[in-house]
C-alpha positions in Angstrom: 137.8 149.9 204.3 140.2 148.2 201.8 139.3 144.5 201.4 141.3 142.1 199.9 138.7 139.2 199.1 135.9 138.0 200.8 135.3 134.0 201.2 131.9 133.2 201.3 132.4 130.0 202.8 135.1 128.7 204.8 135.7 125.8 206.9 139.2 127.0 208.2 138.7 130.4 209.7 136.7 129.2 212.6 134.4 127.3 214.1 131.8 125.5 211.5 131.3 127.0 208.1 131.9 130.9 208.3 132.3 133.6 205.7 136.2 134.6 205.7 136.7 138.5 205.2 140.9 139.8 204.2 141.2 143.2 204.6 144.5 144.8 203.3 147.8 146.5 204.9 149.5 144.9 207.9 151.6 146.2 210.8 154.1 143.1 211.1 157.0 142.2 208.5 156.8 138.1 209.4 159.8 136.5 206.8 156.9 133.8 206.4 154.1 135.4 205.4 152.2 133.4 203.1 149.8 136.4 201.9 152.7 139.0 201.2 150.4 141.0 199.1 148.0 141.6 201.7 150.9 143.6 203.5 150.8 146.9 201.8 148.2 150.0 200.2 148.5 150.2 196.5 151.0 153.1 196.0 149.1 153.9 192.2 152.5 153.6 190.6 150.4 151.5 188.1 153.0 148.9 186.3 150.6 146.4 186.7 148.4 147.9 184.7 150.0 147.1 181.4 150.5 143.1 182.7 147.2 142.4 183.4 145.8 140.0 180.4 142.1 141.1 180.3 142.5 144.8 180.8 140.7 144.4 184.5 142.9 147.3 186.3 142.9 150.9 185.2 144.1 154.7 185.7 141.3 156.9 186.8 142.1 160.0 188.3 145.5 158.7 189.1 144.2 156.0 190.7 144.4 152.0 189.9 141.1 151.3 189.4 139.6 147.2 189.8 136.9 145.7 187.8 136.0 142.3 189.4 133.7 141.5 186.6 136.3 141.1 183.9 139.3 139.6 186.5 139.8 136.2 186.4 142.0 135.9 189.0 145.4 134.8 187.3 147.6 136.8 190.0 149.9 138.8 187.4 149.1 141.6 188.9 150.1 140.0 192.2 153.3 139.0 190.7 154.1 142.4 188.8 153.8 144.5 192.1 157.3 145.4 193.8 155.8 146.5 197.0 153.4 143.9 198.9 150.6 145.1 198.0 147.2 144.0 195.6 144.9 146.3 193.2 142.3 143.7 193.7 140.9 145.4 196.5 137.6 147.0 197.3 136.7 150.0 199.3 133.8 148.6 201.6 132.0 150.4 204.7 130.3 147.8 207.1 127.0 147.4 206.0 127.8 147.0 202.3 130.4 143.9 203.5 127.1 142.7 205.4 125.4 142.5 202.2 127.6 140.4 201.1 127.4 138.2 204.3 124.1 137.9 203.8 124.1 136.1 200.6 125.6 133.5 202.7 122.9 132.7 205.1 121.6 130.6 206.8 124.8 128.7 205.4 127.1 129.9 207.6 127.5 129.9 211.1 129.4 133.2 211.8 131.9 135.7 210.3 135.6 135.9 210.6 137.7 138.9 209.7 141.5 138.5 208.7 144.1 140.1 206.9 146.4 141.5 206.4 146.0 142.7 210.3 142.3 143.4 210.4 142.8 145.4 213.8 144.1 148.0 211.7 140.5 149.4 211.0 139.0 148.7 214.7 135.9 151.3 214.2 134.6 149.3 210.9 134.9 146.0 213.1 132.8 147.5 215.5 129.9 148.4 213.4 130.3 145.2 211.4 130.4 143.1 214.7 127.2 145.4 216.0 125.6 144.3 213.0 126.6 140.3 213.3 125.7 140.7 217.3 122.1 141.6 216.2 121.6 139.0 213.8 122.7 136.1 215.6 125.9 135.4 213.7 129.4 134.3 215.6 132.2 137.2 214.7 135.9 136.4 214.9 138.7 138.2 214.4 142.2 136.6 213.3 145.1 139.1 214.5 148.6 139.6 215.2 148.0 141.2 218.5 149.0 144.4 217.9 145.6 146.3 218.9 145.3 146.9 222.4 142.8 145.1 224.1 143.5 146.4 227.8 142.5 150.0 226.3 140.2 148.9 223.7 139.7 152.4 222.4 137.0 151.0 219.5 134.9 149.2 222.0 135.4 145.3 219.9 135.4 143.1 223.0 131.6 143.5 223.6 130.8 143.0 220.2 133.2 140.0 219.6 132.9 136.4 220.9 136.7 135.7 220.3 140.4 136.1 219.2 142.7 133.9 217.3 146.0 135.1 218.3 149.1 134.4 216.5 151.9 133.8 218.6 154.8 134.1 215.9 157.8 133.3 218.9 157.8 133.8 222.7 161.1 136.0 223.4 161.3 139.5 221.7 164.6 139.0 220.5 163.3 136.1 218.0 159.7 138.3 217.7 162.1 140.7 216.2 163.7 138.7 214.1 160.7 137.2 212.9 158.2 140.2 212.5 161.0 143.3 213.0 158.6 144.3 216.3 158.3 143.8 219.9 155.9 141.8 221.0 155.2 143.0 224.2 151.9 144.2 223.8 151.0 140.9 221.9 151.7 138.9 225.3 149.8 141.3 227.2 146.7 140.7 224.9 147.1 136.8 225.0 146.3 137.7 229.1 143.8 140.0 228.6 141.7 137.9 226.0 142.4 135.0 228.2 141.5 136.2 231.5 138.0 137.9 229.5 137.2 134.5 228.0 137.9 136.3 224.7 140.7 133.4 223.8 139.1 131.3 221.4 142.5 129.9 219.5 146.3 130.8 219.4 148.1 129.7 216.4 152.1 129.5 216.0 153.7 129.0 212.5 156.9 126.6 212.6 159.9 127.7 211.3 163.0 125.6 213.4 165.6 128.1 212.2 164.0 131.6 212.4 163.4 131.3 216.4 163.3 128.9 219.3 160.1 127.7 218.6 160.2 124.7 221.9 160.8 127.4 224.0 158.0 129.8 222.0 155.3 126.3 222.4 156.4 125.8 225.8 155.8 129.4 227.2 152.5 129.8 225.2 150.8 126.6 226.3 152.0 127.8 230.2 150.6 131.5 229.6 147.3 129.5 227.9 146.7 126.8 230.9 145.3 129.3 233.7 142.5 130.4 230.8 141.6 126.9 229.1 138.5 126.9 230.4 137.1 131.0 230.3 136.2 130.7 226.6 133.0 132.3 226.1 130.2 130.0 224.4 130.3 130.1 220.6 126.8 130.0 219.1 126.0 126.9 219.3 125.9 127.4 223.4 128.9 124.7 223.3 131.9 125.7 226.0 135.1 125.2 224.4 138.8 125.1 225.1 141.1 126.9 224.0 142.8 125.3 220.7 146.7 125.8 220.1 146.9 125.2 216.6 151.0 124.8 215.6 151.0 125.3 211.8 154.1 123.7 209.5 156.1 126.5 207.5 155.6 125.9 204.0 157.2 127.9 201.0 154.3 128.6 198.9 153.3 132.0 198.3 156.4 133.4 200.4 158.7 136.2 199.5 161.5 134.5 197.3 164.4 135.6 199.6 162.8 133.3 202.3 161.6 130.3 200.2 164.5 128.7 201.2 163.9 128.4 204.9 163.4 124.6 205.5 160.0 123.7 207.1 159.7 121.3 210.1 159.4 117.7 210.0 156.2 115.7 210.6 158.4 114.5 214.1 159.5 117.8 215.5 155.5 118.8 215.0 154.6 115.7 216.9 157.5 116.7 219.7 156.0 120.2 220.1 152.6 119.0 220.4 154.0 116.6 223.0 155.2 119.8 224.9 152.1 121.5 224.7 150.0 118.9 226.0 153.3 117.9 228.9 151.7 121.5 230.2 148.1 120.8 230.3 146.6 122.2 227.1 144.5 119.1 225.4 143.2 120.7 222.3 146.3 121.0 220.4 146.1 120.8 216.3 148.8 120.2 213.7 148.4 122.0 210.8 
C-alpha cells in the first residue's frame, strides 16, 4: 500500500503514545484539508524531480522513484506538485509496516492508521490489525466514513477496537459543500460503530462560514448520546466515553484558494462545546 509517513510516536492519534501510520489518496475533497498532499497518487509527470535540492526523487522506468536516505524533508517537492499528491511515499505490504511498528515497542501502546482515507485499502488493514490483535497492541483507524461498516466486506470490525469518525457537517447540502459528497453513508456508520461499541472518538473541524456547524455539533452529540457508554475497553481494560473532539480551522497547510476562510473564535468554540454537553455528551475537547 502507498504510505505517506509513518510516526513512530504519537501522542495525538489516540489513546497514550501510539505509532501514527498516513497512507496516501483520499475519497473526499474537504476545502480545509490540512494534508492536501495526502489527497492524490503520484501521476509520474515528474516536475518535481528537477526541484528537489538533494537529488532524492528520480525517473526509473517512468516512474518517480524516493530515496528516504538522502531526503531531508524540506517539502519542495510538496510545493512543486500541481495535483495533491507526494513522491515521498512507500509501497508497504502489512507485515513490512509491522516491522516498523516494532521498533517502537514496548513504547507504544497501540497503532493508529490515518490518511489520506485509510479505508481505502481495507484488506491491508485487516492483516495489519490481525497482526496487532495477536500481539497485544490497540489498533485505530482515523476515517472519513466512507467505508461501509454495515457490509464490512474486509472483515475490520473484529480486528479493530475503534473508529474516529470525522463528522465534517450534519446536513448533506453543507457535507457537499464541504467535501463535494453525500454523507449518507457517513451517518449510517456513526450508528453502526456506535451501536457495536466501535465509537471510540468523533471529531468536527470548525469552519463558521463553510456550514452550519451549531446545527452539525448539535445533531452529532444527539446521534452520539444513545452510545456514550458502548465503547469497547481500550487496552488498558479502562471503559471509556465517547470523546467529541471540535477542532478550530486553521490556515496552515491549506490549499491557497481557501486560506482565506476565517477560523472560529476561542468563544464560539466554548458556545459549541456548551451545546454539546446541553445534550449529554461529557467528554468534549477543544482543539
Amino acid at each position: 500500500m502507498p504510505v505517506n509517513k509513518i510516526i513512530p510516536f504519537s501522542a495525538v492519534d489516540g489513546p497514550g503514545n501510539r505509532t501514527a501510520i498516513f497512507l496516501q489518496g483520499c475519497n473526499f475533497d474537504c476545502r480545509y484539508c490540512h494534508n492536501p498532499e495526502t489527497r492524490a497518487l503520484c501521476i509520474q509527470c515528474g516536475k518535481c524531480i528537477e526541484t528537489c535540492p538533494v537529488k532524492a526523487l528520480s525517473m526509473q522506468d517512468g516512474t518517480v522513484r524516493f530515496d528516504p536516505v538522502k531526503c531531508v524533508a524540506c517539502d519542495t517537492c510538496i510545493k512543486t506538485c500541481e495535483h495533491n499528491a507526494s513522491p515521498r511515499i512507500r509501497y508497504m505490504n502489512a507485515e513490512e509496516v509491522l516491522q516498523e511498528i516494532h521498533k517502537n515497542v514496548p513504547f507504544i501502546r497501540g497503532v493508529t492508521v490515518s490518511g489520506g482515507e485509510c479505508t481505502f485499502y481495507p484488506e491491508f488493514l485487516r492483516q495489519l490489525g490481525r497482526h496487532l490483535k495477536e500481539e497485544g497492541l490497540g489498533f485505530l483507524l482515523d476515517s472519513n466514513g466512507s467505508y461501509d461498516f454495515s457490509e464490512d466486506p474486509a472483515g475490520l470490525l473484529p480486528v479493530i477496537d475503534g473508529v474516529m469518525l470525522d463528522i465534517k457537517s450534519w446536513s448533506p447540502e453543507d457535507h457537499r459543500r464541504v467535501t463535494g459528497c453525500d454523507n449518507a453513508l457517513v451517518r449510517r456508520n456513526l450508528n453502526l460503530l456506535g451501536e457495536s461499541g466501535k465509537l471510540f472518538e468523533v471529531r468536527t473541524v470548525v469552519v463558521p462560514e463553510l456550514f452550519n456547524a451549531e446545527e452539525t455539533v448539535r445533531e452529532t452529540a444527539r446521534a452520539i448520546r444513545p452510545y456514550r457508554k458502548r465503547a469497547q475497553e481500550n487496552t488498558s481494560g479502562e471503559v471509556r466515553d465517547i470523546r467529541y473532539k471540535i477542532i478550530k480551522y486553521r490556515p496552515m497547510g491549506v490549499r491557497g484558494q481557501y486560506r482565506d476562510m476565517v477560523p472560529p473564535t476561542d468563544s464560539f468554540l466554548q458556545h459549541l462545546k456548551e451545546i454539546a454537553q446541553e445534550e449529554g455528551i461529557s467528554d468534549v475537547v477543544l482543539i
